[in-house]
Phi, psi and omega in degrees: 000115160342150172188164161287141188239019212197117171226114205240150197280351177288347198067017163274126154310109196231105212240148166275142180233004176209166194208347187315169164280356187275154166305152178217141166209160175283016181074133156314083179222146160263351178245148178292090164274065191223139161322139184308337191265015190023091168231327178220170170237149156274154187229192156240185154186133178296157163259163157096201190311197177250008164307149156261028174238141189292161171248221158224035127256129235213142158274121170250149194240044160055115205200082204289120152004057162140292233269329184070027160272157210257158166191097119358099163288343215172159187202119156162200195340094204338169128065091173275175180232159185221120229252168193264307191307336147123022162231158193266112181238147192206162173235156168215159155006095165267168162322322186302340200089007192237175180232161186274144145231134198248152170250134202232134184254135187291327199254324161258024175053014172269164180268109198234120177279113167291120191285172182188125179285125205058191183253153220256120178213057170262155187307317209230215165262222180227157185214143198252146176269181185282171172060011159077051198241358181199151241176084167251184184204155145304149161202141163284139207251325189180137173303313210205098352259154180351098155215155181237160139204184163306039182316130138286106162295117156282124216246003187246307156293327186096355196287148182240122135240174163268096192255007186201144190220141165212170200266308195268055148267046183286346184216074194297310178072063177275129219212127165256152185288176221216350143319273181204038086125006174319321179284090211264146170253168195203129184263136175212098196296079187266142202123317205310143172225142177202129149347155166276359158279357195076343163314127163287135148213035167195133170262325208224133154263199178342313221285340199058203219252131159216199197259160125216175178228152175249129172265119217256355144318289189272324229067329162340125157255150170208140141300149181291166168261090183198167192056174150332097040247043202236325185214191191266163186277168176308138173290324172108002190225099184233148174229163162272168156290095159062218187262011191280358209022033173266157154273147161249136193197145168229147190248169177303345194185120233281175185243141150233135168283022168094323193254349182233136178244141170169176170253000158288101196230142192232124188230133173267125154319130226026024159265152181288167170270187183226153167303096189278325185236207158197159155116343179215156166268098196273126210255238214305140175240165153188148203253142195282163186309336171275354171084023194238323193255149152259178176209113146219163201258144208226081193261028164279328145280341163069053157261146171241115201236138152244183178184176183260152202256338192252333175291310198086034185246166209217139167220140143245162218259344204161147101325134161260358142113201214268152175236037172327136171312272197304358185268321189295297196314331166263346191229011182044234187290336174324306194311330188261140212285007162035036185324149150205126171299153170296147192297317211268353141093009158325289177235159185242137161232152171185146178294120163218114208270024191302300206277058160079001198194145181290139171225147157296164186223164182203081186285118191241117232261100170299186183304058170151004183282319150297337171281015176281327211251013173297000000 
């Protein structure tokens, strides 16, 4: 049974929101997987065997705010994309043996096959442009020798190119900017090695993790100035900011820009970055949908923080309880709490592993508590 599980001297509400017996986790996300009206969140829970490791299918569920009823949207491909604009795009299974991608609108539940020239094949997750008009991903292009690159759905046409290939996107984390979506940002694992069979036998080398971004107009790359030789390398956990085309990004060890020291970092493609916060090491981010707050995980204190992206001042929202070694070994990333806010700046949802296994969390932020930290 759903319950408040929490009343914290901060005047945060701390609720449990799931209870099934299937593994769950709230998406691998740096974005806000909620309706434009924070009325619901989306969630995953798994299918398929009695492994407690993900596969690469999923239920995604619906999950209404305060009251915690449930709806089953779907079933098909892991790790979904969800739109500022209030739909939900997932691939699933075709007759063909090849997969589909469908759109499910949030606010009446219907359901749409986006037709696509050819078959839909990402590698990694997916990311939707603003006004829904284009829809990328990773893909391997090919083993031997090593290439990845970047694929575009025109999503009114159906039409694929390809707009950038490189040997190190093997875990791209592809993200459109939220302007007027010209911008794909791009994680590039460099060092990274795979076999001529596609076996990983390196995620990461020497060189470390750093950004760029492809301008799917041109092709044109420009890099973030983040990772080696400018910052520690990059964590792998980036977001754009609002509309600032600025990143929120955290690196393995901290920096200082003359006025700040921290791993909390906000970078413009090809400018140096700056330092948003100081005082914690913060692992996964995300910047809320107006661009003014962060939510991130602190995971050496099993803690959860927000903060103003432009003060740089921080609170914290809740501890998320324990991420114990044999529990990440058995349940992976589900274990980690992946904090994000809600648009309405409300709620915190985040993966907690207190009762021995991941369940969703739901924290609820009182009346001024974010306007303290402006």
């Amino acid at each position: 049974m759903m319950s408040k599980v929490a009343d914290l001297d901060n005047g945060v509400a701390v609720y449990q929101a799931t209870d099934e017996p299937e593994v769950k986790d709230n998406i691998y996300c740096e974005r806000s997987y909620c309706s434009p009206d924070s009325e619901v969140f989306i969630y995953q829970r798994k299918v398929g065997d009695d492994a407690p490791v993900w596969k690469h299918e999923s239920e995604l569920v619906a999950c209404h705010f305060g009251t915690w009823e449930k709806q089953v949207l779907g079933r098909g491909h892991s790790y979904p994309e969800i739109s500022r604009e209030g739909s939900l795009f997932y691939c699933r299974p075709a007759k063909n043996g090849e997969r589909e991608l469908v759109k499910i609108a949030l606010d009446s539940g219907d359901h749409q096959l986006i037709p696509v020239e050819g078959h839909v094949r990402p590698y990694t997750g997916m990311t939707i442009s603003p006004g829904e008009k284009s829809l990328s991903y990773g893909i391997p292009v090919g083993f031997d020798p090593q290439m990845f690159g970047v694929e575009v759905i025109d999503l009114l046409t159906g039409k694929k190119c390809v707009v950038c290939e490189d040997p190190y996107i093997c875990n791209p984390h592809t993200q459109f900017d939220q302007v007027d979506g010209n911008l794909i940002l791009v994680q590039q694992n460099r060092g990274c090695e795979f076999d001529k069979e596609g076996n990983n036998i390196r995620n990461i080398g020497e060189e470390g993790c750093t950004l760029f971004v492809v301008d799917v107009r041109d092709g044109i790359t420009t890099p973030l100035l983040v990772g080696p030789p400018h910052t520690n390398s990059c964590t792998g956990h980036q977001q754009w900011i609002g509309d600032t085309l600025e990143v929120l990004l955290s690196i393995s060890g901290t920096w200082d820009d003359g006025s700040r020291e921290g791993n909390l970092l906000a970078a413009y493609p090809g400018k140096r970055p700056r330092v948003v916060a100081e005082g914690h090491r913060f692992s996964h981010v995300h910047a809320s949908n107006c661009g003014r707050y962060f939510c991130c995980d602190v995971a050496s204190s099993k803690e959860i923080y927000v903060g103003s992206i432009q003060a740089g001042r921080c609170a914290l929202v809740c501890p998320f309880g324990p991420d114990p070694e044999d529990v990440y070994r058995m349940y992976g990333q589900s274990s980690h709490a992946h904090p994000y806010l809600s648009p309405d700046l409300k709620w915190v949802v985040f993966n907690s592993c207190r009762t021995g296994c991941p369940e969703i969390h739901v924290a609820s932020l009182p009346d001024g508590f974010l306007d303290a930290l402006l």
